[in-house]
C-alpha positions as CSV (number, residue, x, y, z in Angstrom):
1,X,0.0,0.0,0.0
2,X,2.7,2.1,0.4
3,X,3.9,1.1,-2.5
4,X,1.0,2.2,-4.5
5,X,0.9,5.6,-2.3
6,X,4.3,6.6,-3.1
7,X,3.6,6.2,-7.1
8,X,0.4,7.8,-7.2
9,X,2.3,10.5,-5.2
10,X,5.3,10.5,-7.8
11,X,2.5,10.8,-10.7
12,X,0.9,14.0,-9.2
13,X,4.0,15.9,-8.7
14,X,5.1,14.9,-12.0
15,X,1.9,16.0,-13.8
16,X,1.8,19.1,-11.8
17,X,5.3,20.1,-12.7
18,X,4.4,19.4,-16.3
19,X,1.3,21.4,-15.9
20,X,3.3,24.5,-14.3
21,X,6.0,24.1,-17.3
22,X,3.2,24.4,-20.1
23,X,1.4,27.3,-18.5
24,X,4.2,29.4,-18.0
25,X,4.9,30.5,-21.5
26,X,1.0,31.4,-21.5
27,X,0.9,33.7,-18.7
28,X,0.4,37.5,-18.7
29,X,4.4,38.7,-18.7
30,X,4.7,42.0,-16.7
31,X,5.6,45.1,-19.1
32,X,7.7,47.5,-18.4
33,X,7.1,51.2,-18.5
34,X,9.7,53.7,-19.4
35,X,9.2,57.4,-19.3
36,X,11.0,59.7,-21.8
37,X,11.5,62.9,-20.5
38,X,13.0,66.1,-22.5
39,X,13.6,69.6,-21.6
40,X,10.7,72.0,-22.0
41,X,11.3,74.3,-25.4
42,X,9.0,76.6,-27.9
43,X,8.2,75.3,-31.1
44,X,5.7,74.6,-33.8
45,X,2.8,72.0,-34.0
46,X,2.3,70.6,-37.1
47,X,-0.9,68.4,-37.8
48,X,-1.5,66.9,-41.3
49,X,-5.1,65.5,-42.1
50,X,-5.4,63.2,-44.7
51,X,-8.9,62.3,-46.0
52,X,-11.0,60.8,-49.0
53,X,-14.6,62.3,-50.4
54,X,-16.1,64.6,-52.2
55,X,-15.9,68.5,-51.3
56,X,-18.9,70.7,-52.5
57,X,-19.1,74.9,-51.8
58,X,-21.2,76.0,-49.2
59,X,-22.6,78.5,-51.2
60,X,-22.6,78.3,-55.6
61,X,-23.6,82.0,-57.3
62,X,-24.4,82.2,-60.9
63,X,-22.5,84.9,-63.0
64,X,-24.5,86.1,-66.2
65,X,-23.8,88.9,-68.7
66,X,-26.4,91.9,-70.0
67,X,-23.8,90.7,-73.6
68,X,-23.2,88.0,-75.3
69,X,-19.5,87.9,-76.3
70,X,-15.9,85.8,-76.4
71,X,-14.2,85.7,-73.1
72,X,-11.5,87.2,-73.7
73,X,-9.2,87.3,-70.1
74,X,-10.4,85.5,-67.3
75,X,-9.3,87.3,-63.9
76,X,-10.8,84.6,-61.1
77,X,-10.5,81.2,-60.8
78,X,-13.8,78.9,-59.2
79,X,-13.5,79.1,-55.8
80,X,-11.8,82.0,-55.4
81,X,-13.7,84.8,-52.9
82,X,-14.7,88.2,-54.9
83,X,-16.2,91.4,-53.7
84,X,-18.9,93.0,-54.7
85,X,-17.9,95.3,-57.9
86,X,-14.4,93.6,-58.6
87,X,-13.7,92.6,-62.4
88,X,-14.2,89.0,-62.7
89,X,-13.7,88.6,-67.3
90,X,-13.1,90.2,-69.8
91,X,-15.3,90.3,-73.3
92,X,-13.3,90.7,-76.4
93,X,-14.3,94.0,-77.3
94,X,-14.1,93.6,-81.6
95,X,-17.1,92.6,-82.0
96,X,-18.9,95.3,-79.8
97,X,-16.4,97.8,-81.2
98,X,-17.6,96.8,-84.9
99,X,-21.6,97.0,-83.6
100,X,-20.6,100.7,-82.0
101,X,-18.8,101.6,-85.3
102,X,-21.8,100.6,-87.2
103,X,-24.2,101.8,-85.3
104,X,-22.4,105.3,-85.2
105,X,-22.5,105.1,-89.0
106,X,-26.0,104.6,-89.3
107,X,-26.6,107.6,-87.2
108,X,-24.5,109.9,-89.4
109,X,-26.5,108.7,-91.9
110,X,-30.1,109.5,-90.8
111,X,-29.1,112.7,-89.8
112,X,-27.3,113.7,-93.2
113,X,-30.7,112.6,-94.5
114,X,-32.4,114.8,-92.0
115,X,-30.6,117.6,-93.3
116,X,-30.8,116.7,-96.7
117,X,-34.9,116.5,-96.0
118,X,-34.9,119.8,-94.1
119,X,-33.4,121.8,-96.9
120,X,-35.4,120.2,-99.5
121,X,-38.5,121.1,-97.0
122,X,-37.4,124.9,-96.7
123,X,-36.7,125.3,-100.1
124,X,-39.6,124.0,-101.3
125,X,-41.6,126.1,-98.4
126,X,-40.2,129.1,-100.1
127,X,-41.3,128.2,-103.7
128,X,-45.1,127.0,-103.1
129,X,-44.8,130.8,-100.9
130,X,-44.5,132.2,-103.8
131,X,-46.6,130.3,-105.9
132,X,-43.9,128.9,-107.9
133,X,-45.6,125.3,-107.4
134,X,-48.4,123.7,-106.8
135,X,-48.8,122.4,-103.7
């Protein structure tokens, strides 16, 4: 009986000390913490965001013309911000220039005609006066 004590004895101690020896590398291992410390000093932070999606204006104006016309300089670019009166194109002023010219022409000519018809109407006011035509 002792005999069989001492070998179920010998077994427990054995499978505990195997038990211990394949739990160990399983346990929790205790980390260290370290501290680095520096000496206090003025300086910059720089922060850089990264990010994916789709950016869309908060607000979106229309710009229209009272003319139609070829753009000829552009002086803004989309997004940029304006104020109220500030020069944003330029129209290519050959075409308007040519409709000023021509319009300036026709005006000479009605009133050459006007004075050509006036002095026609006087001079023929001072004939039927006299009775040099009929009327």
């Amino acid at each position: 009986m002792k005999k069989k004590i001492l070998i179920i004895g010998s077994v427990v101690v054995v499978a505990a000390v195997a038990v211990l020896l394949i739990t160990k590398p399983f346990s929790k291992k205790k980390t260290e913490v370290t501290f680095e410390t520096v000496k206090v000093e003025r300086g910059s932070i720089t922060n850089t965001v990264t990010a994916t999606g789709t950016i869309e204006a908060v607000t979106s104006v229309d710009v229209g013309t009272q003319v139609s016309g070829i753009i000829d300089k552009v002086y803004v670019d989309f997004n940029d911000k304006v104020k109220q009166g500030q020069l944003l194109a330029m129209i290519d002023k050959k075409q308007l220039t040519a409709q000023l010219e021509q319009s300036q022409a026709t005006l000479n000519q009605a009133q050459a005609q006007l004075t050509y018809q006036e002095a026609t109407y006087n001079r023929l006011k001072a004939l039927y006066e006299k009775k040099l035509i009929a009327g």
